[in-house]
DRENPA-675902 format. One record per residue: y, x, z of N, C-alpha, C in turn. Coordinates in pm, whole numbers, plus 50000, padded with zeros to 5 digits. Atoms other than C-alpha are relative to their C-alpha. Layout:
# DRENPA-675902
YXZYXZYXZ/...
//
This chain:
# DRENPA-675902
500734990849915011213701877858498524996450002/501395000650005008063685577821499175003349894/500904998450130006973689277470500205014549989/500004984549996005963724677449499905001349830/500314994250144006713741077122500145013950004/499434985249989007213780477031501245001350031/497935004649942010703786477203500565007149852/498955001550080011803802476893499944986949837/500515006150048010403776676657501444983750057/499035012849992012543745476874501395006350048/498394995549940015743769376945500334998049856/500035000250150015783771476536500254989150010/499455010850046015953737376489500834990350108/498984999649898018083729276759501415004149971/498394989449973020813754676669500235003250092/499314993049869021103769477011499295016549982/500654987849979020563801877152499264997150101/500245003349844018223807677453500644999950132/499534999549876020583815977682501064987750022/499125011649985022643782377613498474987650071/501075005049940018993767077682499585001050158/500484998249844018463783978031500854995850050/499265006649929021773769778092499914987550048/500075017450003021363734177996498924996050138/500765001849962017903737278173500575000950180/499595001049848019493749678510501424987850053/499285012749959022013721678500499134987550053/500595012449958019533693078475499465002250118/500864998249893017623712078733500974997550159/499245002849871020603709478979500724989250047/500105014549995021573676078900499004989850051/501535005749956018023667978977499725003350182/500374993049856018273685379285498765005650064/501054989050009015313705179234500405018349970/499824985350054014793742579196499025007049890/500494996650131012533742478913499064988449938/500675007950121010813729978612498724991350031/501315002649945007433723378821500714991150088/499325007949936009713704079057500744986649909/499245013050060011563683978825499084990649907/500835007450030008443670778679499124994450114/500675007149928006843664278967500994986250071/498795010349937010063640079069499944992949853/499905007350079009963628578728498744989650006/501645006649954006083617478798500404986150126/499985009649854007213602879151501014986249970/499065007750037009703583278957499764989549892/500745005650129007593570078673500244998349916/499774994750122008753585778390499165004449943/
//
């Protein structure tokens, strides 16, 4: 989630689709116990990652 590339550019080499991506993404996000991407970096920050 941090390294920004073109989404279809790292879904391609990946082999996924996007919508297996928005999944994965809303898992970590609820494991994290955040409600988004701007959240789960700022906990990743507070955590010193």
């Amino acid at each position: 989630m941090v390294r920004v590339q073109r989404r279809g550019t790292a879904l391609q080499t990946l082999f996924l689709s996007e919508k297996t991506v928005r999944n994965y993404v809303s898992m970590v996000l609820v494991k994290l116990g955040v409600t988004s991407r701007t959240a789960a970096a700022l906990a990743a920050r507070d955590a010193g990652l």
